[in-house]
C-alpha positions in Angstrom: -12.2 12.4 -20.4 -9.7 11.7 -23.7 -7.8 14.2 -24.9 -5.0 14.0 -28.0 -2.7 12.3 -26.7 1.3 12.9 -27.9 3.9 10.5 -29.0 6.6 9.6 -26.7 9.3 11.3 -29.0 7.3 14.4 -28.5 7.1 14.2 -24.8 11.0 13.4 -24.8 13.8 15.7 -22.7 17.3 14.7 -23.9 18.6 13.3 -20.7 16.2 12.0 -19.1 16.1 8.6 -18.2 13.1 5.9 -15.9 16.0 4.0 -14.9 19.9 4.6 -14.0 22.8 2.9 -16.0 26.1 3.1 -14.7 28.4 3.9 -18.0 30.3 1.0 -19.1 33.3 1.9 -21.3 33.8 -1.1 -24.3 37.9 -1.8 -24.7 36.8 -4.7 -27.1 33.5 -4.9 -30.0 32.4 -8.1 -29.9 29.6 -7.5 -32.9 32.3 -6.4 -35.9 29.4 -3.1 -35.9 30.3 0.6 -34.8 28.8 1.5 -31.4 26.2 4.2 -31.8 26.3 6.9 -29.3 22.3 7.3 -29.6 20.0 4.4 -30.5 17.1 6.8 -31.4 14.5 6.3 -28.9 12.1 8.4 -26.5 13.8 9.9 -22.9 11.2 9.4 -21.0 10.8 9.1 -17.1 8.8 6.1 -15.5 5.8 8.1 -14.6 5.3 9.3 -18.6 5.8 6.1 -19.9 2.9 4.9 -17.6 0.7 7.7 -17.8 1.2 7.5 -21.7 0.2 4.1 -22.2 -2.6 4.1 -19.4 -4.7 7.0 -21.4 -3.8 5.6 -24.5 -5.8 2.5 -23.4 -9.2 4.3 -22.7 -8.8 5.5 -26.6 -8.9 1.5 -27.2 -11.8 -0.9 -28.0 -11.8 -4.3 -25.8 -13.3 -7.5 -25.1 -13.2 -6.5 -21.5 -15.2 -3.2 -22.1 -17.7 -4.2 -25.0 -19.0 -6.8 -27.2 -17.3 -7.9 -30.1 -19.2 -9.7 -32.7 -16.5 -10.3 -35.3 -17.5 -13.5 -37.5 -14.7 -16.5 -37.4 -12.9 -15.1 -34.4 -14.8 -16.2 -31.1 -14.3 -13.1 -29.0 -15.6 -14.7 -25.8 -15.0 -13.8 -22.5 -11.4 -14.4 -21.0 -12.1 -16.0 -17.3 -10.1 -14.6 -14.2 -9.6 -17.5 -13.0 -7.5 -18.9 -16.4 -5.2 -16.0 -15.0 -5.1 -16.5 -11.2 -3.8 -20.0 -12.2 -1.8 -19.2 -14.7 0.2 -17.1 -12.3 0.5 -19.4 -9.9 4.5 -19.7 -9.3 5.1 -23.3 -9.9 3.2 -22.5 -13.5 5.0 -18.9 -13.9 8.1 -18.9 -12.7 9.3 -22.2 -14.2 12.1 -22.4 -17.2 11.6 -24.8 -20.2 15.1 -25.9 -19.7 14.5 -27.5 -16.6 15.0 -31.1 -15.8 11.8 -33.3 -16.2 11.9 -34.0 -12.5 12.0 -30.2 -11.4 8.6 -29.7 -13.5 6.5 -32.7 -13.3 3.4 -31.2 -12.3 3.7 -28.8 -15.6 4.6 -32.1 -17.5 1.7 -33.5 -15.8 -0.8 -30.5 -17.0 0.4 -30.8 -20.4 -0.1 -34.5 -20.6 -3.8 -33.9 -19.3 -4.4 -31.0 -21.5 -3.1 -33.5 -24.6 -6.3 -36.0 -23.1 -8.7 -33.7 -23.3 -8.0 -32.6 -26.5 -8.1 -35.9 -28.2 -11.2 -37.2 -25.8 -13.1 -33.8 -27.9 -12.3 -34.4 -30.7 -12.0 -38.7 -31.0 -8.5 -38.9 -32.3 -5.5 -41.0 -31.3 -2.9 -38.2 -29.9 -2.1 -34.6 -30.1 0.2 -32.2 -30.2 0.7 -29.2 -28.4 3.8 -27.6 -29.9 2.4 -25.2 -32.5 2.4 -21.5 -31.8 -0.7 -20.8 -33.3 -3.7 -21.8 -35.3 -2.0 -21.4 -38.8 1.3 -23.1 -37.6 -0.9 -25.7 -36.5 -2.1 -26.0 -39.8 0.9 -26.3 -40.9 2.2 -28.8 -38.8 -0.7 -30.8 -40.0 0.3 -30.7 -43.4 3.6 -31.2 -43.0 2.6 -34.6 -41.0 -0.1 -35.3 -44.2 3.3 -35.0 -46.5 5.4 -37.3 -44.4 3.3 -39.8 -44.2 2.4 -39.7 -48.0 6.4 -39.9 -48.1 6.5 -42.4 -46.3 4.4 -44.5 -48.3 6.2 -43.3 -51.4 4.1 -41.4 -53.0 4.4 -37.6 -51.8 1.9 -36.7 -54.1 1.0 -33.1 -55.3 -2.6 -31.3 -53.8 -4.4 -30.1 -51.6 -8.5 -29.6 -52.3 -9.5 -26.6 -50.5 -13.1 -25.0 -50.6 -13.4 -21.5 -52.3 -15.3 -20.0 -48.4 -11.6 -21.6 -46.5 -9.9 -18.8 -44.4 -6.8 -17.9 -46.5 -4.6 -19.8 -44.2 -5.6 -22.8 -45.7 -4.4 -22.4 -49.1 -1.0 -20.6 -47.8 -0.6 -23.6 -45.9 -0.2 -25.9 -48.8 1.7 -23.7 -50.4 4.4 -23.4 -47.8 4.5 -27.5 -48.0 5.2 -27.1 -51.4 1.5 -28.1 -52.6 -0.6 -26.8 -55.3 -3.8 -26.0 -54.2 -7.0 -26.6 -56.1 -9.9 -24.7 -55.3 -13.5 -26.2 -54.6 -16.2 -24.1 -55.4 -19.4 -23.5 -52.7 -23.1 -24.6 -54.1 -26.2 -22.4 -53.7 -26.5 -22.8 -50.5 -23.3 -21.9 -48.9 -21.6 -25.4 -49.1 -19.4 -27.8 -50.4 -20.3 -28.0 -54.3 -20.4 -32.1 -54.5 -20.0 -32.5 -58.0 -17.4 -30.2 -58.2 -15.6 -32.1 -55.3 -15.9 -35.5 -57.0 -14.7 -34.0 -60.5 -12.0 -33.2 -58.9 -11.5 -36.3 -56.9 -11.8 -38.1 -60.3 -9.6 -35.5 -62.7 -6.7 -35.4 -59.6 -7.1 -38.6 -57.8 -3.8 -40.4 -56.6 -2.4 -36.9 -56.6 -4.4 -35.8 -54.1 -2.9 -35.3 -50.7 -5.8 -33.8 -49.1 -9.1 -32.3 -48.6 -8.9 -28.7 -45.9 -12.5 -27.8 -44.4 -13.5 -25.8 -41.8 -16.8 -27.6 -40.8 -18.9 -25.7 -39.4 -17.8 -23.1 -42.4 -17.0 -19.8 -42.6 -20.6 -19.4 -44.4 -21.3 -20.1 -40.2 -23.1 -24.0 -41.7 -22.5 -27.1 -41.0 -21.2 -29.4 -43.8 -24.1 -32.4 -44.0 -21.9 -34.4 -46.9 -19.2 -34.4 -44.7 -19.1 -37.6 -44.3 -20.2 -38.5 -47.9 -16.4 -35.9 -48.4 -14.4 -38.1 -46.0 -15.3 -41.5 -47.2 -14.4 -40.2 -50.9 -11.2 -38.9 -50.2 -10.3 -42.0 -48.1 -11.2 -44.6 -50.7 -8.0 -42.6 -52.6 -6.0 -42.7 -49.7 -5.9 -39.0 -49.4 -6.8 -37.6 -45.6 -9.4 -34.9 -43.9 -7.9 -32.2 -42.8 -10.7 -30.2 -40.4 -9.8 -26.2 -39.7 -10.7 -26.2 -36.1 -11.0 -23.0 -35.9 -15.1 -22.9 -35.7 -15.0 -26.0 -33.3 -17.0 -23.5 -30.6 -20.0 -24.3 -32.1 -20.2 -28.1 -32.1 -17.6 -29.2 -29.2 -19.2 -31.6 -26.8 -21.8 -32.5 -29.3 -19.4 -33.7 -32.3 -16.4 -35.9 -32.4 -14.6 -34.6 -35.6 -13.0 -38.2 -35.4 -16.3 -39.8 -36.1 -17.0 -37.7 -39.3 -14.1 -39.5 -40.5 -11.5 -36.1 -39.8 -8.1 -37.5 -39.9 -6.3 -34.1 -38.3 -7.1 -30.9 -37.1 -5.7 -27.9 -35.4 -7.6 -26.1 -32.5 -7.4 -22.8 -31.6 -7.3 -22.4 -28.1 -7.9 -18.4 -28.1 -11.2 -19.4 -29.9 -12.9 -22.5 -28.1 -11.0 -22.3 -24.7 -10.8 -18.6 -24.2 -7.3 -18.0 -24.2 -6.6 -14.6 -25.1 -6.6 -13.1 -28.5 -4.3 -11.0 -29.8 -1.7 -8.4 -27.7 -3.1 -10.8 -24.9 -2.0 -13.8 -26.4 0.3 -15.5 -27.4 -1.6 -17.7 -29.3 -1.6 -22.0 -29.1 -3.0 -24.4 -31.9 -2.4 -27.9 -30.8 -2.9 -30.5 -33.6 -4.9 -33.7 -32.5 -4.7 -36.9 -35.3 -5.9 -40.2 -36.6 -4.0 -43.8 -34.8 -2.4 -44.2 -38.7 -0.8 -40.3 -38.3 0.3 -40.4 -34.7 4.2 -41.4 -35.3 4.3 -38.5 -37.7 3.8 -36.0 -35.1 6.8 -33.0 -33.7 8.5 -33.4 -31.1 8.9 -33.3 -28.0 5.7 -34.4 -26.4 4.9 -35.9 -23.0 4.4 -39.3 -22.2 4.1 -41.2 -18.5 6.8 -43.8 -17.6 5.2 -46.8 -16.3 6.9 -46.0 -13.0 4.6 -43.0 -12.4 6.9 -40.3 -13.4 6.3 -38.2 -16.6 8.7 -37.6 -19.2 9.5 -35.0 -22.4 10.7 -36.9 -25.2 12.6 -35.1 -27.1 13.9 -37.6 -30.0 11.2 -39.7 -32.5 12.8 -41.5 -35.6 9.2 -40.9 -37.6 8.5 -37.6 -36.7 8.8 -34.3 -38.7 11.1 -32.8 -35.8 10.5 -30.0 -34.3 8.6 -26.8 -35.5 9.7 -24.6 -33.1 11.9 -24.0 -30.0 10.9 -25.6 -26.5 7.3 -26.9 -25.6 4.9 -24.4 -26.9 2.5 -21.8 -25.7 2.8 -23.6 -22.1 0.9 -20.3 -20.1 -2.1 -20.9 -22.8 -2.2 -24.5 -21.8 -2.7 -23.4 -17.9 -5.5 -21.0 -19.3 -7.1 -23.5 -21.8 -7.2 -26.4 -19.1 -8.4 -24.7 -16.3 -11.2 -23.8 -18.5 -11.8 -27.3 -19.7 -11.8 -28.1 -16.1 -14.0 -25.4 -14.7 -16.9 -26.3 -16.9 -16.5 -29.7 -17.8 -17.8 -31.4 -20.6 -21.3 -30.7 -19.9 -20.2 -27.1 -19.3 -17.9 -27.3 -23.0 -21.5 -28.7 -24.6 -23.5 -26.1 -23.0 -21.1 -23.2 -24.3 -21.5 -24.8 -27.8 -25.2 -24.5 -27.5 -25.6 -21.4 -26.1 -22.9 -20.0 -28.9 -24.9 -21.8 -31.4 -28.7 -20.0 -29.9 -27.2 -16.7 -29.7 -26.4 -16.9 -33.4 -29.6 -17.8 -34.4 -31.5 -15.1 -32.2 -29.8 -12.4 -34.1 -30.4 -14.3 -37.4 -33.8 -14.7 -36.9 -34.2 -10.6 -35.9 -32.2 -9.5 -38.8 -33.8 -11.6 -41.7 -36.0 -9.2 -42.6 -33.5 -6.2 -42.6 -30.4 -7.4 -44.5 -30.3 -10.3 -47.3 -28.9 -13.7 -45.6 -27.9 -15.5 -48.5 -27.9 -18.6 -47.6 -30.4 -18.7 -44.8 -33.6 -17.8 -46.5 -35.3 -21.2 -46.7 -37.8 -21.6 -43.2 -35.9 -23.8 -40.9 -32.3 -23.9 -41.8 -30.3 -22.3 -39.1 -26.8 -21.5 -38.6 -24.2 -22.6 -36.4 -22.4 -19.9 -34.5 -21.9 -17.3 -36.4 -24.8 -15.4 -38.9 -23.7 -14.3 -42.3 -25.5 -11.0 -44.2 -24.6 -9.3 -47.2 -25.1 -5.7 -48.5 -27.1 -6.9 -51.5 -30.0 -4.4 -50.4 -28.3 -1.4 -48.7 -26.6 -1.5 -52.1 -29.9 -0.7 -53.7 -29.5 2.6 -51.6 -26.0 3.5 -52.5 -25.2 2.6 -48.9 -22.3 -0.6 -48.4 -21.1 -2.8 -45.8 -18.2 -0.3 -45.0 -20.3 2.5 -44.0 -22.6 0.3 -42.2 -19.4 -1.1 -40.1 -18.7 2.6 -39.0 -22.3 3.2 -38.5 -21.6 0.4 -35.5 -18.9 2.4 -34.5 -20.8 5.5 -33.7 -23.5 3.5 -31.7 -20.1 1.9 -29.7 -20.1 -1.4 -31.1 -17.2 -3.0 -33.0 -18.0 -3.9 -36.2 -18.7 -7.8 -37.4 -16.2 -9.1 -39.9 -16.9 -7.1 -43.3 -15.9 -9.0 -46.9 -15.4 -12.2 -45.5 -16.4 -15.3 -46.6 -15.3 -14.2 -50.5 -17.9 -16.1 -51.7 -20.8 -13.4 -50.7 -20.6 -9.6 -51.7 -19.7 -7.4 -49.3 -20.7 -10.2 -46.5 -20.9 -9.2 -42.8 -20.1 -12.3 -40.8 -21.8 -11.8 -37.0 -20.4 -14.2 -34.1 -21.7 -13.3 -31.0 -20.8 -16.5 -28.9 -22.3 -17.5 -25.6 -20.4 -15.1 -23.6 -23.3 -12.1 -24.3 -26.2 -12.2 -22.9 -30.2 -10.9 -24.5 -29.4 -7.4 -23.3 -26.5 -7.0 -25.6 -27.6 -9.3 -28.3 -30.7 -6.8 -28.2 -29.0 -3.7 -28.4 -27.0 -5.0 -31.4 -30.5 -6.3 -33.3 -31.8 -2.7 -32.9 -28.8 -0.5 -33.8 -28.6 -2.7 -36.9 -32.8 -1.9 -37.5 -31.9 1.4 -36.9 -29.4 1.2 -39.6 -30.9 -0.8 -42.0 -34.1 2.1 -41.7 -31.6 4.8 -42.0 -30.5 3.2 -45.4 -33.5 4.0 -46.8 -33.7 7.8 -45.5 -33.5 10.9 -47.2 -29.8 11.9 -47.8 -28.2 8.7 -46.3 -25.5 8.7 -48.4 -24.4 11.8 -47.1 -24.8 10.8 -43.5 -23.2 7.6 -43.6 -20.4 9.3 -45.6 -19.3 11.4 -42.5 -19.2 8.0 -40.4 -17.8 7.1 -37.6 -18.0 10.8 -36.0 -18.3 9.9 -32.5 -15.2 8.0 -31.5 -11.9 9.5 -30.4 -10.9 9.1 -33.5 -12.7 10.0 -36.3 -13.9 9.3 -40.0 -10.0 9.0 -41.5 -8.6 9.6 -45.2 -8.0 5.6 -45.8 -6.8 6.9 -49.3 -4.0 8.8 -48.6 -3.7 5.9 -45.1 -3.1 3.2 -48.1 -1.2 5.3 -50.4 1.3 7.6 -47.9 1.5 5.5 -45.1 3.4 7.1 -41.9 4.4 4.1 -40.1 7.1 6.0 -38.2 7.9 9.2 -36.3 10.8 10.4 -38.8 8.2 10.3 -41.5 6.0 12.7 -39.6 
């Protein structure tokens, strides 16, 4: 049962404490700031603060209690046994300031994970340091600068295509690039004229190209090659978003596309957790020419046996952040590797790939797919639909998102790529299996027919009315926000 559940200052009794503090009396202020009698938060005992938060999470919506088919996100299942090894106490309860000889086996894991990772994907060497899959793309450009610098000519932009995730483009911002935008053909992909226009208009002052490959349009790029050998006859490099690499890994080495750096996301392709689960890890992997560019520290193996963090690298950008990285998401992310192997990695791609396709080829005749309408060209992992004929009914992507809701599904990604109108991007990976896929395909029939009903607008307006928390005023939500309890 779920009731409305209170906040924490509502449930507070002044006094009242979960743990005991002996009272220190300060003779000296360290901070130069007055001491505050009363720091403004909740009294709660031990029990509340447990009870609280436990019925507050059967209000929530998880990958652990349903599926969740949200395009470019790779929702797959988090195995157990990632977290039974992750907890093991030489992995858990080790310190990142330790001396190299205290934590070789961790050193050791690292330097494995690091082999893997380049072995995937073809490239020279990789790093592991970035926090996430953005700050892995921006270690990548900031590696793409240096080594423009280094060959004196820093030059000026980055290409990126018009269906990137918006990551891309803030990327080359933050490294001080201007970003030119490449606009997507007919059919969902890389506009080659357009490219080489602006390959011949921008030339030398090209740094680089960013493409996710397959795209957020859920295709492969087929001139991909055609795009690298372009870009390297200028001397600029290919940058590859990893961050769709679920749907070809074990089958494609982004290396032999010519890809001269990319970022992974291990909460996507090695089912790291997402989110409050996280944290998150986006090691970088690069071409032999970009490999003294890369942060530091990194692991390498002494020729006596022992392994060792090097922690100093004349050509490298430094560091990006503090200590080794997301080491916990490496346990999880190698133990998967491990478990399944690399037939088991190419068999995930393929079942992510068929999954995607099933509920393609069910919905074709329900909602537009743009660029999937020609007999016999697929997509990768993820479907994309648009609106385009629910609109004729009044009815949009927005209300069809909630209309999931009621029916106790979350919704797909709505809006994104930009490049459709009012897209739904679907990726169900290969975690799910028919039975769920099948419930999805119907509850979106059912929709699609309820579209075309008498008064749908009006019962799609009232959407979502079944979940603990209803159909909400996202008006007055965007324009009076209450984002904390003194505002209430």
């Amino acid at each position: 049962m779920l009731f409305e559940e209170s906040l924490l200052y509502e449930q507070s009794v002044q006094g009242r404490s979960g743990v005991d503090i002996e009272e220190v009396q300060l003779t000296q202020i360290q901070t130069g700031q007055p001491i505050r009698e009363h720091i403004g938060l909740p009294e709660v005992s031990e029990p509340q603060v447990v009870r609280h938060f436990t019925r507050l999470s059967g209000q929530n919506y998880s990958i652990d209690t349903n599926f969740f088919p949200l395009g470019s996100c790779t929702m797959k299942h988090n195995p157990r046994i990632n977290e039974k090894v992750a907890r093991l106490s030489g992995f858990a309860n080790i310190h990142p300031l330790q001396n190299d000889e205290t934590v070789q086996g961790s050193l050791a894991l690292m330097f494995e994970l690091e082999k893997w990772l380049s072995t995937l994907t073809g490239m020279h060497k990789t790093t592991l340091n970035p926090s996430a899959g953005a700050h892995g793309e921006l270690t990548g450009a900031m590696i793409i600068k240096k080594a423009h610098e280094a060959k004196g000519n820093p030059r000026k932009i980055i290409l990126v295509p018009d269906s990137a995730h918006g990551t891309n483009p803030a990327t080359a911002a933050m490294c001080g690039y201007t970003c030119k935008t490449i606009p997507s053909n007919k059919k969902g992909l890389v506009d080659l004229e357009a490219f080489n226009s602006a390959i011949e208009t921008y030339g030398n002052d090209i740094a680089a190209f960013m493409l996710t490959n397959p795209n957020t349009c859920g295709l492969f790029e087929p001139n991909v090659k055609i795009i690298s050998n372009k870009l390297h006859e200028i001397g600029a490099y290919f940058y590859c978003d990893g961050a769709n690499f679920n749907a070809i890994c074990g089958k494609v080495k982004p290396a032999d596309i010519g890809v001269d750096v990319m970022q992974f996301n291990l909460h996507k392709t090695f089912s790291t957790p997402h989110g409050g689960g996280g944290p998150g890890s986006g090691p970088v992997s690069v071409c032999e020419e970009l490999a003294a560019y890369l942060p530091v520290p990194y692991v390498t193996k002494l020729k006596d046996g022992p392994f060792k963090l090097i922690t100093e690298n004349k050509t490298s950008i430094g560091r990006i952040r503090t200590f080794q990285g997301q080491f916990g998401m490496f346990v999880r992310a190698l133990t998967y590797m491990k478990s399944h192997g690399i037939n088991g990695l190419t068999s995930a791609s393929e079942n992510a790939v068929l999954n995607a396709n099933y509920i393609l080829s069910h919905l074709q005749e329900n909602y537009n797919a743009p660029f999937n309408k020609e007999k016999g060209v697929y997509c990768m992992h993820e479907c994309l639909f648009s609106e385009k004929w629910q609109k004729e009914h009044g009815i949009g992507t927005n209300e069809i998102a909630k209309a999931l809701l009621d029916n106790g599904i979350h919704p797909m990604t709505v809006y994104f790529p930009l490049v459709v109108n009012g897209a739904m991007l679907i990726e169900p990976t290969e975690s799910e299996p028919k039975e769920v896929l099948d419930y999805f395909i119907q509850t979106m029939k059912n929709i699609a027919k309820e579209v075309q009903s008498e008064n749908s607008k009006e019962k799609f307006s009232n959407s979502p009315s079944k979940t603990f928390r209803q159909k909400l005023d996202e008006v007055q939500a965007a324009k009076n926000p209450k984002v904390t309890y003194e505002m209430l």
